[in-house]
Residue frames relative to the residue before (quaternion, step in Angstrom):
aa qw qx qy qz dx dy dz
X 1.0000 0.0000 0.0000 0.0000 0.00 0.00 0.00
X 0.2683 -0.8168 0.4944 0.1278 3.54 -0.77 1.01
X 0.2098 -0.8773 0.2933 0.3166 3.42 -0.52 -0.20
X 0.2613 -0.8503 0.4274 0.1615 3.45 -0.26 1.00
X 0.6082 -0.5054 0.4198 0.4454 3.47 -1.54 0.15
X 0.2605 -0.7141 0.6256 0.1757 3.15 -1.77 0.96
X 0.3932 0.6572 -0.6142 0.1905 4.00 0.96 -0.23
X 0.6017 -0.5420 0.5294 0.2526 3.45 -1.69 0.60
X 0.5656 -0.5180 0.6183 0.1717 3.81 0.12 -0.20
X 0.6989 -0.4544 0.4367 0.3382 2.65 -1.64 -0.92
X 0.5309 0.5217 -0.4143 0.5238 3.02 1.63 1.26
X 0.4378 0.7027 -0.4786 0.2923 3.62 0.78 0.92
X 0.5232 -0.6990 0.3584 0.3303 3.16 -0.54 1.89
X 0.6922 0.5322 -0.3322 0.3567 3.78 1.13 -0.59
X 0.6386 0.2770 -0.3696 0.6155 3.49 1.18 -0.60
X 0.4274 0.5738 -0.5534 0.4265 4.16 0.05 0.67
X 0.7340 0.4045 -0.1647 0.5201 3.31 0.82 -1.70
X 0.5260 -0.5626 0.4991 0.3972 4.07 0.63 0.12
X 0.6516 0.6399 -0.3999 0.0780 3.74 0.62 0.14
X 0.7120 -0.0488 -0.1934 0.6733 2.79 2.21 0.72
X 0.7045 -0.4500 0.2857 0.4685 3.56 -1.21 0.67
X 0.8773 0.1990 0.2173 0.3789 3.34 0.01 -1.36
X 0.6117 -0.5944 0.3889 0.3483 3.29 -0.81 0.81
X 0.4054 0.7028 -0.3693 0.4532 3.90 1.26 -1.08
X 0.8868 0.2381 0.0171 0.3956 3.48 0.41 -1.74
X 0.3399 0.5652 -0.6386 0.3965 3.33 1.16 1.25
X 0.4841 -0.6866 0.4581 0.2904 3.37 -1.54 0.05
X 0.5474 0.3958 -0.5143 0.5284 3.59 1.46 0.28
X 0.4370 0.6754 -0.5403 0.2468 4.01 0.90 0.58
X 0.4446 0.7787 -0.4393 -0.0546 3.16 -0.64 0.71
X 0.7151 -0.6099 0.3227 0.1123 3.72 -1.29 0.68
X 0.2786 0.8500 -0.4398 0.0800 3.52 0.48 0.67
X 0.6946 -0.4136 0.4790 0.3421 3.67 -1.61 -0.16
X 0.4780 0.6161 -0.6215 -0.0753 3.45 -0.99 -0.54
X 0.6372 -0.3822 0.4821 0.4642 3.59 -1.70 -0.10
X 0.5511 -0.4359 0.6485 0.2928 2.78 -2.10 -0.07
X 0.5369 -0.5703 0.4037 0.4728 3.73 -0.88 -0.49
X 0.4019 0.7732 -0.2478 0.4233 3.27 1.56 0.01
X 0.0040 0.8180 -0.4589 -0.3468 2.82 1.87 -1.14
X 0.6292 0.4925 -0.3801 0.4660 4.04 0.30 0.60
X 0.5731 0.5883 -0.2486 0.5135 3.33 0.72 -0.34
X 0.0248 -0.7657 0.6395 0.0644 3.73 -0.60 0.84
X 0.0019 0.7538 -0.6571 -0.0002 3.76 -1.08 1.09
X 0.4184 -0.6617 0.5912 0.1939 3.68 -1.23 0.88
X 0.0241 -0.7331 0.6774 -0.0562 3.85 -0.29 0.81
X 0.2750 -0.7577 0.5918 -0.0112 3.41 -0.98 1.33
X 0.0719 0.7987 -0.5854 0.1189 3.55 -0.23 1.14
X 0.3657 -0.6258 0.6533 0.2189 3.17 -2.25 0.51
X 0.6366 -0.6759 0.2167 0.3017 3.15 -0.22 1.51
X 0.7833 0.3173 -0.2517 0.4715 3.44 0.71 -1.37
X 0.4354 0.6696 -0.4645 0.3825 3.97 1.07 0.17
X 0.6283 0.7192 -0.0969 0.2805 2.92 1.29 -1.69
X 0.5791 0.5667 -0.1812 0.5574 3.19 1.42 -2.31
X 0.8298 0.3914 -0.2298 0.3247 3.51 0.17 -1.11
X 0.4719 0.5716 -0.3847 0.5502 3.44 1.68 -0.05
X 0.7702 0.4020 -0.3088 0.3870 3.41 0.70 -0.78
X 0.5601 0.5972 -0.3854 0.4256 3.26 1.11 -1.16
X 0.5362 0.5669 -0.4264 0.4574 3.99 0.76 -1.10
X 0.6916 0.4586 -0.3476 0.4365 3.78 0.46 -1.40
X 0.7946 0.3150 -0.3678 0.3662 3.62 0.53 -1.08
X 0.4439 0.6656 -0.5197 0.2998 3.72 1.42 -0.52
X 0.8188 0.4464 -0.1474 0.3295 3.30 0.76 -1.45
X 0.4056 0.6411 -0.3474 0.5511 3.67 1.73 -0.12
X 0.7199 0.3610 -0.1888 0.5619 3.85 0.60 -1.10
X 0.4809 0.5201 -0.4217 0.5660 3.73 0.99 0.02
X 0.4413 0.7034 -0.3600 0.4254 3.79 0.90 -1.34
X 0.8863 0.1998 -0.0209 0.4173 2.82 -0.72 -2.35
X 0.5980 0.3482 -0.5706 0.4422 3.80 0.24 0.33
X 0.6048 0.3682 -0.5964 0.3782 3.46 0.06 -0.19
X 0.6398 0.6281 -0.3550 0.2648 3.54 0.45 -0.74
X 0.7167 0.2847 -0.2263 0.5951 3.32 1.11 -1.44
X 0.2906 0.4691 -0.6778 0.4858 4.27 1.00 1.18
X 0.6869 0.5583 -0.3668 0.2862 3.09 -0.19 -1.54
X 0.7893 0.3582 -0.2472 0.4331 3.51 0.67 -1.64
X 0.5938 0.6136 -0.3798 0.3557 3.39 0.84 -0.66
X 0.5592 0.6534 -0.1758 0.4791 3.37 1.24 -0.88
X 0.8159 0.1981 -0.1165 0.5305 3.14 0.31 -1.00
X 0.4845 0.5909 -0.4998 0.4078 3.72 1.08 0.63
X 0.5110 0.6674 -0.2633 0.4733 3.10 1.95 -1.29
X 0.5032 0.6944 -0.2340 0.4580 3.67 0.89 -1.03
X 0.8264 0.3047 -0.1348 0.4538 2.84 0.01 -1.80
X 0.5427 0.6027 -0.4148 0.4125 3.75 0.64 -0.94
X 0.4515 0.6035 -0.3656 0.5461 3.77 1.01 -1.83
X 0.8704 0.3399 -0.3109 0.1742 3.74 -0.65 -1.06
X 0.6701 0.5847 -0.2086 0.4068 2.83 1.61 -1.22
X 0.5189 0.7366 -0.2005 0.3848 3.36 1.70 -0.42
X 0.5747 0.6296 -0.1722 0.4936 2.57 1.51 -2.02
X 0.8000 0.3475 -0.1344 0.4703 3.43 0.53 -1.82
X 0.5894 0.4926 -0.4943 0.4070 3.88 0.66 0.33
X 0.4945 0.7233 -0.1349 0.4628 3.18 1.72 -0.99
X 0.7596 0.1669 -0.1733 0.6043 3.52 1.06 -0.98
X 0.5575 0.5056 -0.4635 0.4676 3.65 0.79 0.18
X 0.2314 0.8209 -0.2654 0.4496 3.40 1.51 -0.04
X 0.8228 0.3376 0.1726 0.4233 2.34 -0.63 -1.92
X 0.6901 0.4248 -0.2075 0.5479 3.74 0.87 -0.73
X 0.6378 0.5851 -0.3326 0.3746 3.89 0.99 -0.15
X 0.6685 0.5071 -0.0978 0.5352 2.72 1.71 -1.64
X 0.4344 0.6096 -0.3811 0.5426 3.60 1.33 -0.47
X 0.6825 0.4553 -0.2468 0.5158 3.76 0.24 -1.75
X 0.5447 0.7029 -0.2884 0.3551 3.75 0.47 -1.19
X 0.8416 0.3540 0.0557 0.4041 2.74 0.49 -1.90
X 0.5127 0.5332 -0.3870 0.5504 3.43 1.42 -0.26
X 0.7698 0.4181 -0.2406 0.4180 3.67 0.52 -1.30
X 0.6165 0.4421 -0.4318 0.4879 3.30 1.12 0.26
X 0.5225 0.5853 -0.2744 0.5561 3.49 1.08 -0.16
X 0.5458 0.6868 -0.2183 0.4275 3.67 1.38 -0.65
X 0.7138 0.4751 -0.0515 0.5120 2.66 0.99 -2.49
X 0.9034 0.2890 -0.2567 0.1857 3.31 -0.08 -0.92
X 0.4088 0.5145 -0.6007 0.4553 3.51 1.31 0.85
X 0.7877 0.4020 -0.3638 0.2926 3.39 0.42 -0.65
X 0.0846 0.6639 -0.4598 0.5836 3.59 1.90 0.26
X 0.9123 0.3235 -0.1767 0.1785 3.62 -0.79 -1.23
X 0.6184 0.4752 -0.3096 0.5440 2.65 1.55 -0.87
X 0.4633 0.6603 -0.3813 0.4516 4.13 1.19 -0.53
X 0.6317 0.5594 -0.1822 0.5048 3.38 0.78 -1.20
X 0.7036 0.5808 -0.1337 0.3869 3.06 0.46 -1.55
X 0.6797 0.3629 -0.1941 0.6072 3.72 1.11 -1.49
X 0.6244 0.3925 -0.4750 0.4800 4.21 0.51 -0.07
């Protein structure tokens, strides 16, 4: 998306109303730099300031639209990930006490038979 001039011409409510010759000489006229998309290229885009604000503000409305979806997305899929890590502490759990429990099952025949030989 490039960006083009917003000044009014020979539609500015201020040069209509006689408060100045020329669009040049309104006071929301103003005159800036920007790049090309090239990013090397310098172009002069004439704008009427408050046309402008609201061009940008659209760009930034829709940037902050961006990054919440993004930090949904991430937030989500931390949720996700947590879920697994649960899952898998949960069965490593469960797998210790399993191991546990065999070797105690291990020990104590041979316990008896110790017993057994004093």
């Amino acid at each position: 998306m490039g960006i083009d001039h917003t000044n009014c011409c020979e539609n500015c409510a201020f040069v209509k109303a006689g408060l100045c010759k020329t669009d040049s000489g309104c006071p929301n006229y103003v005159e800036s730099w920007w790049l090309e998309a090239d990013g090397v290229t310098p172009k002069m885009i004439k704008d009427c300031a408050p046309k402008r604000m609201i061009f940008m503000q659209q760009v930034e409305v829709h940037r902050m639209q961006a990054v919440q979806a993004a930090l949904e997305q991430t937030r989500n899929e931390c949720i996700m990930l947590q879920a697994e890590l649960k899952n898998c502490l949960q069965q490593s759990i469960a797998y210790m006490e399993e191991q546990r429990t065999k070797s105690i099952k291990n020990i104590s025949p041979k316990l008896n038979l110790i017993e057994q030989k004093e």
